[in-house]
C-alpha positions in Angstrom: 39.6 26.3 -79.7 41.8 26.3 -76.6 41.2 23.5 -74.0 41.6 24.0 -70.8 42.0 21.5 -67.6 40.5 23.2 -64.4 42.4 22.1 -61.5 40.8 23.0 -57.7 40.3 21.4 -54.6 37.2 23.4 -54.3 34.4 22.4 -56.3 32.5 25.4 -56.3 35.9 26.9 -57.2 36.1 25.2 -60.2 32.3 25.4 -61.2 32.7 28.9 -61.3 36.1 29.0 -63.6 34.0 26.5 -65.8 30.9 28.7 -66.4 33.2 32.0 -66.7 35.7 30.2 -69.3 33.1 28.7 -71.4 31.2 31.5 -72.0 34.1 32.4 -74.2 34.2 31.4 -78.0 37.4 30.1 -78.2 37.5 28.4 -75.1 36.4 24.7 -74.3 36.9 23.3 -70.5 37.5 19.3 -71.2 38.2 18.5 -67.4 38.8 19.2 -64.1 40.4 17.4 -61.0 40.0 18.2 -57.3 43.8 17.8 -56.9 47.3 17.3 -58.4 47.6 13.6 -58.2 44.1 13.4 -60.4 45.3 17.0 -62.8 48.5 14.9 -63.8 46.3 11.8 -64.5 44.2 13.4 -66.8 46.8 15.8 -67.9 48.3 13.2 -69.9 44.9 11.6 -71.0 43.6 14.6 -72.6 46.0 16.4 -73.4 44.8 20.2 -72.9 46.9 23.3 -74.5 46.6 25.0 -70.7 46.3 23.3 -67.3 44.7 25.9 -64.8 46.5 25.1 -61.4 45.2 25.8 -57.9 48.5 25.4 -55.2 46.9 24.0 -52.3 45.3 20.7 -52.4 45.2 17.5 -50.9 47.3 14.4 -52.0 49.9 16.5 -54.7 49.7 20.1 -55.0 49.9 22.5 -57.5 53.3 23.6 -57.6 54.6 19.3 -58.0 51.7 18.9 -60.2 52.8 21.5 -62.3 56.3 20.2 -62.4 55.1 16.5 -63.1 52.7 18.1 -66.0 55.9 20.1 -67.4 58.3 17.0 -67.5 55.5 14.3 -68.6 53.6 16.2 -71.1 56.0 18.8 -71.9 53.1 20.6 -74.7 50.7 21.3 -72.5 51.3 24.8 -70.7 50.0 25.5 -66.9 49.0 28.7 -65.6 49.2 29.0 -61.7 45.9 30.5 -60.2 47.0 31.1 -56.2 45.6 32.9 -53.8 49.3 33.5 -52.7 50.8 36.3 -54.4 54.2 36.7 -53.7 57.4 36.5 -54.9 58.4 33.4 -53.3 55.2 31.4 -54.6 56.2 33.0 -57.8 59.4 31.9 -58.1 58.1 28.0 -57.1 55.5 28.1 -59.7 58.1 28.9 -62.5 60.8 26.8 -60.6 57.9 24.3 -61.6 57.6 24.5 -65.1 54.5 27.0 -64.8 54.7 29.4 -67.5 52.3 32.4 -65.8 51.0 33.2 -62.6 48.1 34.5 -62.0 46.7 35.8 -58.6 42.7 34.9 -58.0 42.1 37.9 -56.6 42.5 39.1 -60.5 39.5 40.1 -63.0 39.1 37.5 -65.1 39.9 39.5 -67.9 43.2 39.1 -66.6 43.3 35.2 -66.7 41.6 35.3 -69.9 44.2 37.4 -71.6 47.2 35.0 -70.0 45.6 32.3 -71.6 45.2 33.6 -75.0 48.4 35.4 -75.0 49.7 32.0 -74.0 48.5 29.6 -76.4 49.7 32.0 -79.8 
């Protein structure tokens, strides 16, 4: 089972990556936090295989959470979902620590491979 922490400022956001990713088999959602400061907090309480990372939200935000997650809890992976797609955000995200980005605007299929392909 892969466990996954959903991180979005936007509930309804992260209601919707909930119900997609746990109508999967091998995946299991065992959090999610509206921002960074809250994603490192519970980062390092649960300790999920993959952090799922929105960029902007209040209080930390993605791309310093990510970085904070990388250096404290150095097992756990996080995947940078943006709606941002460029090279710049890209290059901040693995500047981070993030070891994928993937845009929103993406099927799910795409995210869905990233993480599995990820957590082999």
């Amino acid at each position: 089972m892969i466990r996954l922490l959903i991180v979005d400022d936007q509930p309804a956001v992260r209601k919707g990556l909930q119900m997609r990713l746990e109508a999967e088999p091998d995946l299991s959602v065992i959090g999610e936090a509206p921002d960074g400061e809250v994603a490192v907090e519970l980062a390092q309480a649960l300790g999920p295989d993959i952090v799922l990372m929105d960029v902007e939200m209040p209080h930390m935000n993605g791309i310093a959470a990510a970085e904070a997650i990388h250096s404290i809890c150095p097992n756990t992976l996080v995947i940078i979902l943006s709606i941002h797609d460029d090279a710049r955000m890209r290059e901040c995200a693995e500047n981070a620590g993030a070891v994928a980005f993937v845009p929103k605007s993406a099927p799910a299929d795409m995210l869905l491979a990233a993480i599995r392909q990820l957590h082999k």
